[in-house]
N, C-alpha and C positions, 0 to 999 in steps of 0.2 A: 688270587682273588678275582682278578680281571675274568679269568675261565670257569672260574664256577660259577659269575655273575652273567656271562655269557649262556652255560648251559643251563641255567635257570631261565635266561629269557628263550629259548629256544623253547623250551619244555613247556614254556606259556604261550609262546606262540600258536604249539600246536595243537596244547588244549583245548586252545578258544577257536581253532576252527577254521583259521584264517591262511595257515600254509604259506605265510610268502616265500619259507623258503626251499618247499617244494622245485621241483626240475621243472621249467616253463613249460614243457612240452607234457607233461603227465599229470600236473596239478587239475587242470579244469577238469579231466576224466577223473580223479580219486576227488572230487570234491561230488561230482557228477553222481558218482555211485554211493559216498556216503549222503546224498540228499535224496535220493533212494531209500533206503536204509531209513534214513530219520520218519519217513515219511511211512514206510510200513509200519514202523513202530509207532505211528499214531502220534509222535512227536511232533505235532505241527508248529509249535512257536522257536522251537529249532531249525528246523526245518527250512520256518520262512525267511529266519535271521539268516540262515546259509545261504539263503535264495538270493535275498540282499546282495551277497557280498558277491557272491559269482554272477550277478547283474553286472556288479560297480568296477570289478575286478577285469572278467573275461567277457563283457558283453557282446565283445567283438567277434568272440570264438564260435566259430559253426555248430561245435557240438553242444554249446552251451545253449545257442540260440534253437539249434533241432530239439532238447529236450524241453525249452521253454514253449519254441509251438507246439509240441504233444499235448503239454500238461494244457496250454489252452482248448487245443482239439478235442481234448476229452470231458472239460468243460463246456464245449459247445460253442467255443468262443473260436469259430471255422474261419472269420476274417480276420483277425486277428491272429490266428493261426500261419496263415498265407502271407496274410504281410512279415511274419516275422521270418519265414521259412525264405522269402523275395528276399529279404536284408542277407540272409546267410547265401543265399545264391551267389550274390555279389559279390559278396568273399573268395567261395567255390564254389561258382557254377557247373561243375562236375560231380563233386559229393554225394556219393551216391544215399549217405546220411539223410543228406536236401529232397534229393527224388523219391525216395523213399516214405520219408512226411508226407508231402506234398500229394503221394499215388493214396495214401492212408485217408487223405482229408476228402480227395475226390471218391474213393470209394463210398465213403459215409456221407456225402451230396449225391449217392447213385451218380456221380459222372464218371463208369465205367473205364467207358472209350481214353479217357483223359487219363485213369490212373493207369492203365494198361500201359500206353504210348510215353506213361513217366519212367517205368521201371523199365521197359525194352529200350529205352536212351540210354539208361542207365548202366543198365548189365552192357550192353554194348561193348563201355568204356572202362566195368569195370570187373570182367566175367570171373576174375579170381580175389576179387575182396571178399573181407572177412565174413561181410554180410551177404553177400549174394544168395546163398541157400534161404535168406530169411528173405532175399527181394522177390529168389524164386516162386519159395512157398506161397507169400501170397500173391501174387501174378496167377497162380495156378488155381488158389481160390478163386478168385474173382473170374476166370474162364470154367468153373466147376467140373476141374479135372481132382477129384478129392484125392487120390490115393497118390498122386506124384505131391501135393500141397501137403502129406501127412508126413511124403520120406522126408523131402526138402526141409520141414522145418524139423523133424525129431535131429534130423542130419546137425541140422544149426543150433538145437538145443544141446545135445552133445556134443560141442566144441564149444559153446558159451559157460557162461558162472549158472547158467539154469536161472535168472531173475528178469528173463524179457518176458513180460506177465500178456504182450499182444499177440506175441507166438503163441503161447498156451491157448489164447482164445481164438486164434483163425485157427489152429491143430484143431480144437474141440469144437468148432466149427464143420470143419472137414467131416471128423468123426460123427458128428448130427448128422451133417447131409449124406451122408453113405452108411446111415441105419444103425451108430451103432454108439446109442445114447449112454453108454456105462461108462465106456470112454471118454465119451464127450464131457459126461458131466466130472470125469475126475479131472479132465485138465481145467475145466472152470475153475475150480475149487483152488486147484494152487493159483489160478490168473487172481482169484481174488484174495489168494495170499499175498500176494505181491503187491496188487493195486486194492482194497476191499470197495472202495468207492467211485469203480468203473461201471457206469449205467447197461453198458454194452453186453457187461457179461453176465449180469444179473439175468440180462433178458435171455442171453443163449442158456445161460443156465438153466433157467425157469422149462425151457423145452426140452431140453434136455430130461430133466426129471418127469415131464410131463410125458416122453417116450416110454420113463422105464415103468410107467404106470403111478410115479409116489407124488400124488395130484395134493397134495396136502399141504409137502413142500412147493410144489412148483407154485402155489396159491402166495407161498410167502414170497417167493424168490419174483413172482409177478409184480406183485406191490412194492417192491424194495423199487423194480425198476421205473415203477411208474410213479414214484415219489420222486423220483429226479428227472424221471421224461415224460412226464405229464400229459406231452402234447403229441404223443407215439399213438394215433387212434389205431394204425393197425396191432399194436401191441394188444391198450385196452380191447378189443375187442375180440382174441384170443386168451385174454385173462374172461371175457365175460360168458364165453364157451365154456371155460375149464370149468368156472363157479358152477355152470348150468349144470356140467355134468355131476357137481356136488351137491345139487340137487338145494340151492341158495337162491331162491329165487328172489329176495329182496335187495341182494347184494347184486345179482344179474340185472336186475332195472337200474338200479344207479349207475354201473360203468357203461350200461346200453346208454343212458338220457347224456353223460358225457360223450362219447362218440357219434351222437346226433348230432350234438353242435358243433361237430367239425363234416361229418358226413350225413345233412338232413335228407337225403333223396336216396341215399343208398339202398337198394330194396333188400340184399340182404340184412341189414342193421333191421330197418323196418320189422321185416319180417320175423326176426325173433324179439326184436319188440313185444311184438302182437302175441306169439306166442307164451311169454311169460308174463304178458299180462293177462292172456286169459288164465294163465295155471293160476293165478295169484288171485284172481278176479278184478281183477282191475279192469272193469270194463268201461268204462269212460276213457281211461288210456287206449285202450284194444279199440274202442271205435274210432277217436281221434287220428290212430296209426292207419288202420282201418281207408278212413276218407284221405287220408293223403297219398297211401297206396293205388287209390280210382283216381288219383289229378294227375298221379304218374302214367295211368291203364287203364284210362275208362272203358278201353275195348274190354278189359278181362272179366268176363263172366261170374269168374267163380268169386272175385273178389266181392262184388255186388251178393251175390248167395251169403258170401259169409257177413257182410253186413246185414244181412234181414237173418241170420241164425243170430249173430250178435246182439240186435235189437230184442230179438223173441226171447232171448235169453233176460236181457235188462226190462221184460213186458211193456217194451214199447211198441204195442202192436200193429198200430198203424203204419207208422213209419218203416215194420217190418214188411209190411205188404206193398208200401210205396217202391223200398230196395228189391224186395222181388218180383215186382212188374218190371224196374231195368234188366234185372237177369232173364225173363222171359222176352224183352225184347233181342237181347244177346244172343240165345240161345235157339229163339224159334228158325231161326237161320242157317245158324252156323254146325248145331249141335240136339236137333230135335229129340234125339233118344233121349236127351235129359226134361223133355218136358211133364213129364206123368211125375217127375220128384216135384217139380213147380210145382203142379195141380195140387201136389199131397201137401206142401207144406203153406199153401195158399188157404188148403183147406182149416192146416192145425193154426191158422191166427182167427181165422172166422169162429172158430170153434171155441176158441177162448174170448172173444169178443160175445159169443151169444148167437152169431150170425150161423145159425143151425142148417138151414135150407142151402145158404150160400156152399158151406162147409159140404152139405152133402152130395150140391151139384158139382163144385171143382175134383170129389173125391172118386164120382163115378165119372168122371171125364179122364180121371186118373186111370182108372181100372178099365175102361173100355179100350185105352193104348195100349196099357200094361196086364193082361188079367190075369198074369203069376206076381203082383207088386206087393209082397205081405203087408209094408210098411202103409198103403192105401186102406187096406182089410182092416188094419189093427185101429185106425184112424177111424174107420168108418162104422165100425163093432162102439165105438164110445161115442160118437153122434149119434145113431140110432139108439143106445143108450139116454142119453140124455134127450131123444127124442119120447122116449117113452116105451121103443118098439125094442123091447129086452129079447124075444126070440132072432132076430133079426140080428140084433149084437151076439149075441152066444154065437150064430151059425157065422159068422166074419170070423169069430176068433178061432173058429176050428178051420177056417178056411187058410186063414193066415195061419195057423202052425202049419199046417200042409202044405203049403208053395215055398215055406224059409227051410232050408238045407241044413240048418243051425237052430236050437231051440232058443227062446229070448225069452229072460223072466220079466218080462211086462205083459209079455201075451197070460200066461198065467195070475200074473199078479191084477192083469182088470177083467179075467175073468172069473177071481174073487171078489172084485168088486162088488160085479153084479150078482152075485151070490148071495155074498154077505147082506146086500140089502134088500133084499128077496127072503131073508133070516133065515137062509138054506149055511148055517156058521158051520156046520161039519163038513159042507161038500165042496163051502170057502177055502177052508185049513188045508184041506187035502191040494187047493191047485198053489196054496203059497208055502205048502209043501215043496212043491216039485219047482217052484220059484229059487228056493234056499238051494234044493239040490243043484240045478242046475247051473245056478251062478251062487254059489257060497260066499263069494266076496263083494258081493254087488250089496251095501248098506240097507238099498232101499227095499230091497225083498223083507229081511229081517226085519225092520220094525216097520214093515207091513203085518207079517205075521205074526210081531207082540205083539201091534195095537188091534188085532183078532183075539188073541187070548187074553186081554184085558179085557174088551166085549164078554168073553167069557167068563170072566172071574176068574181065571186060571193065572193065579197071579205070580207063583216060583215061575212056571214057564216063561211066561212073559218078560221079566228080570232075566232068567238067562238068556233070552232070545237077543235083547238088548247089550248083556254085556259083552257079544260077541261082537257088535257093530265094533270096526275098526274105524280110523280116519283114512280116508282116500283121496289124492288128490281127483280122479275122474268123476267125482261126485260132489255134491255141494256140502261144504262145512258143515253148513246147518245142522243135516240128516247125522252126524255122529256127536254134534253136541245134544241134539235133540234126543238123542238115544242114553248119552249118559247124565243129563237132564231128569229123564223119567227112571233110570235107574237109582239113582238118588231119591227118588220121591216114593218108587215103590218099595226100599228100605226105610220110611219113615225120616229122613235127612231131608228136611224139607230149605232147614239153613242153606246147606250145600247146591239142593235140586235149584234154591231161588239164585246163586251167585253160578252156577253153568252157565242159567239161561239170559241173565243179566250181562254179565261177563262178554258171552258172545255178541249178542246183540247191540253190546259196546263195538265191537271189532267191527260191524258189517251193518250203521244204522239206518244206514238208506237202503238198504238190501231191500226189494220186495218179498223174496221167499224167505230168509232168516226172520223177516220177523213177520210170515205166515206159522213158519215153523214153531218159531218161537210164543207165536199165543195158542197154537196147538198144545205146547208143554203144559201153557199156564191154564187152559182149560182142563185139560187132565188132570192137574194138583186136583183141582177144585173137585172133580168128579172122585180121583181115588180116596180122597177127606172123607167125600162120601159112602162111599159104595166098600172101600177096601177096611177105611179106617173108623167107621160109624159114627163121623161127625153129621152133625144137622147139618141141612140147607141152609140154614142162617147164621151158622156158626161166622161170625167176622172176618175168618178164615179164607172159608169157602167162601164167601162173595167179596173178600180184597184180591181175592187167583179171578174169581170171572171180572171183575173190573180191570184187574191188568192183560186178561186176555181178551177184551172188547176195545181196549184201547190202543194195544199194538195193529188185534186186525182194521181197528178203521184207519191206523198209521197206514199198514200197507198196500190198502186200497190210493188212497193219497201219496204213493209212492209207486204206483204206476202198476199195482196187482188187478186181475181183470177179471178174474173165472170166478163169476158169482155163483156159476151154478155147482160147481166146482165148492165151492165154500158152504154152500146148503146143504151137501150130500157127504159133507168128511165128517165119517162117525166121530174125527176125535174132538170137534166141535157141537155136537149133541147135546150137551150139560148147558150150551147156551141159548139153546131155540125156547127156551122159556124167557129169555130178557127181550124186550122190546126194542132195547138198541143193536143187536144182532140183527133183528130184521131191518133196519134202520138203517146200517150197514151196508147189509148185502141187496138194497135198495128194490124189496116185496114185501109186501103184507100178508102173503100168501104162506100160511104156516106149512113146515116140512112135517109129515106123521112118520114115526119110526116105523119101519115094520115088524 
């Protein structure tokens, strides 16, 4: 009885995990690897009871104390690390176990120099241990010799159990940095079989996959790592690349505005900043970046340029021409061949301000430097326009298709303009004909040339002309809600045409041009009521569409819109030059006569 009472306590001994009566010399290693084991399997309250006891047991043991500083290292907990790695020193100051942590913790503090000089003590003393191939390989990493760091460690994988999950990850390591990410990313894979909750490998991972082109994954395998390293801005901001190139542009500002607060002055961050906030239109952000970018470079020229295009763009026009007076003071020095673009784009703030004579003298100072500048011609073809002198604009814009090597549908499209309002509608059609042709993809051509065949009555055309608008990002939202807006309205959906134009104008309400755009839509309801659909002028209808489209345009004037004469002359506001707040508005008394 005494013997079967014995081998039942034996049997419970071992179940529970405690081994006393293991061989002194092999217990801390078999508890060592089955805490391993516990821990892949996800078994953490096992695990940590196991942890316990090989604390209270073997605290003293090197190897014990080597895999307790990993698992800190890997935590991030690097002092603590070191000091427990110094305690096992103490023991054996030789172990290459010891030196070995110790060159791993320096590595991941970038102190090179220090892990190098750990492992070459090391090997020294101990050039035929077990480990050596695993001290080699990474020594060899860390000197970015990859393909001696690939034999050394497959070498030591192949004499090991195959469960050292840091080999796998400086191997796939190696394998990234010598081009050859399929590799790379398989050893990840098993490193995060073995450990799944290693931040390190997450992130080689993530490049990895981002090599072999599968940017989908790498997106997840990014965020995993930056949910545990939060504070890796060079990481985020190769996760905010990747996003870029998935073409996420709201998800690119949030991890760009995190890496500002660790990196505020960095001009690359900056600069794609700037960048996805204009795609986004975020143009209060793109300025703000904008003026921080002149505190780091007020010498740079072009910076200041792109602040008064940025203004021009928000119809801040003044302050557009104040930033481009800096850039001509830059530029009249350093880089005079750039002055005839000043001239021209000094001209296009005058020109939307009104300041017509100003506009015309900056434009022919343009063209006396320049006299092949088309972009001067095409400028100065719509002042003399708006001057009244219509032969005068016609012969610019033949001048400027002539000097451009490239045809541009805007040249075409404002010399429909002046067509159209000259009531020459056939010989209009024909040049936003050759607008369409030209650039097929360009929005604004297209319902240029529906809101001509609406002029017309030509009302199927008009619908399909419309339903080909696409969304672009090079073009402004507006212009394709505005199109499928009036497509909605020219099928009688008038529910629908009112929730487009609503809808967007939710998305973008301090916009000056969406909600130009948008009382464009809402003055054409009113007019197709009319004209298409044979409601009365007074139908409740038609005058709740010109009330809401007199209300947005005088929104958008008080929202920094400037081009009043611009506003007189847009046929798709016509249907309002009979209300007395229109003119009221566009701030004349002086009525427009159709022609």
């Amino acid at each position: 009885m005494r013997g079967l009472a014995l081998c039942f306590l034996v049997m419970f001994g071992l179940a529970g995990g405690v081994q006393l009566w293991a061989k002194p010399q092999s217990a801390p290693e078999h508890l060592l690897r089955q805490y391993d084991q516990l821990q892949r399997e996800g078994r953490q309250a096992q695990a940590e009871g196991l942890r316990r006891r090989l604390t209270e047991y073997y605290g003293d043991h090197v190897g014990v104390q080597v895999a307790l500083a990993r698992e800190a290292m890997r935590s991030g907990e690097w002092e603590f690390a070191l000091a427990m790695l110094a305690e096992a020193g103490r023991s054996d100051g030789q172990a290459l176990e010891v030196r070995m942590a110790r060159a791993e913790i320096y590595r991941r503090q970038k102190r090179i120099s220090e892990a190098l000089q750990e492992l070459e003590t090391a090997l020294r003393r101990a050039r035929d241990h077990e480990l050596a191939d695993r001290a080699i390989g990474l020594m060899r990493l860390m000197q970015g010799q990859w393909e001696a760091t690939i034999v050394h460690l497959t070498r030591h994988l192949n004499r090991s159990d195959g469960q050292d999950a840091d080999a796998y990850c400086w191997r796939g390591l190696a394998w990234l940095r010598s081009g050859r990410p399929a590799q790379a990313e398989a050893d990840f894979a098993r490193a995060l079989q073995l450990v799944p909750d290693l931040p390190e490998i997450w992130l080689y991972r993530a490049q990895a996959l981002e090599g072999q082109g599968k940017l989908s994954e790498a997106v997840a395998a990014y965020a995993r790592y930056l949910a545990e390293s939060p504070q890796d801005s060079e990481a985020r901001l190769a996760y905010a690349k990747l996003l870029q190139q998935l073409r996420r542009p709201s998800e690119v500002l949030k991890e760009l505005r995190l890496v500002l607060q660790q990196r505020p002055n960095q001009r690359e961050v900056l600069e794609l900043v700037l960048q996805t906030a204009r795609q986004t239109r975020q143009y209060h952000l793109a300025l703000e970046v904008i003026e921080r970018l002149i505190s780091l470079d007020p010498a740079n020229a072009q910076l200041w340029l792109q602040k008064s295009l940025l203004l021009d763009l928000m119809y801040r026009d003044k302050e557009a021409l104040a930033a481009l007076d800096e850039y001509e003071k830059l530029i009249r020095k350093n880089a005079p061949r750039l002055l005839p673009s000043y001239y021209a784009r000094r001209a296009n703030a005058y020109r939307k301000l009104g300041r017509l004579e100003e506009a015309l003298q900056s434009l022919n100072t343009a063209l006396d430097m320049s006299p092949s500048y088309g972009y001067a011609y095409y400028l100065r073809a719509d002042v003399y326009w708006r001057l009244g002198k219509v032969e005068a604009a016609l012969a610019d814009l033949d001048t400027a298709e002539k000097t451009n090597n490239e045809r541009y549908p805007q040249l075409y499209i404002k010399r429909a303009e002046i067509l159209r309002a000259q009531g020459k509608w056939d010989e209009a059609l024909k040049q936003l004909d050759r607008a369409v042709e030209t650039a097929p993809t360009v929005s604004f051509a297209r319902t240029q040339r529906a809101g001509l065949l609406l002029t017309m009555g030509r009302w199927e055309d008009a619908l399909q002309e419309y339903t080909q608008v696409r969304e672009d990002t090079q073009e402004h939202p507006s212009t394709a809600a505005y199109a499928r807006a009036m497509s909605a309205a020219l099928q009688g959906d008038w529910e629908q045409a009112e929730r487009i134009a609503e809808d967007h104008l939710a998305d973008m309400p301090t916009d000056p041009l969406t909600g130009y755009n948008m009382a464009c839509a809402w003055a054409l309801f009113a007019d197709l009521r009319v004209r298409k659909f044979q409601a009365l002028p007074s139908d409740p209808q038609v005058i709740l569409y010109k009330q809401r489209a007199l209300a947005l345009l005088e929104k958008t004037f008080q929202v920094g819109y400037t081009d009043r004469w611009h506003t007189v002359h847009d046929p798709d506001l016509f249907c309002l030059h009979r209300e007395a707040a229109f003119w009221q508005i566009v701030g004349t008394s002086r009525p427009f006569t159709e022609p």
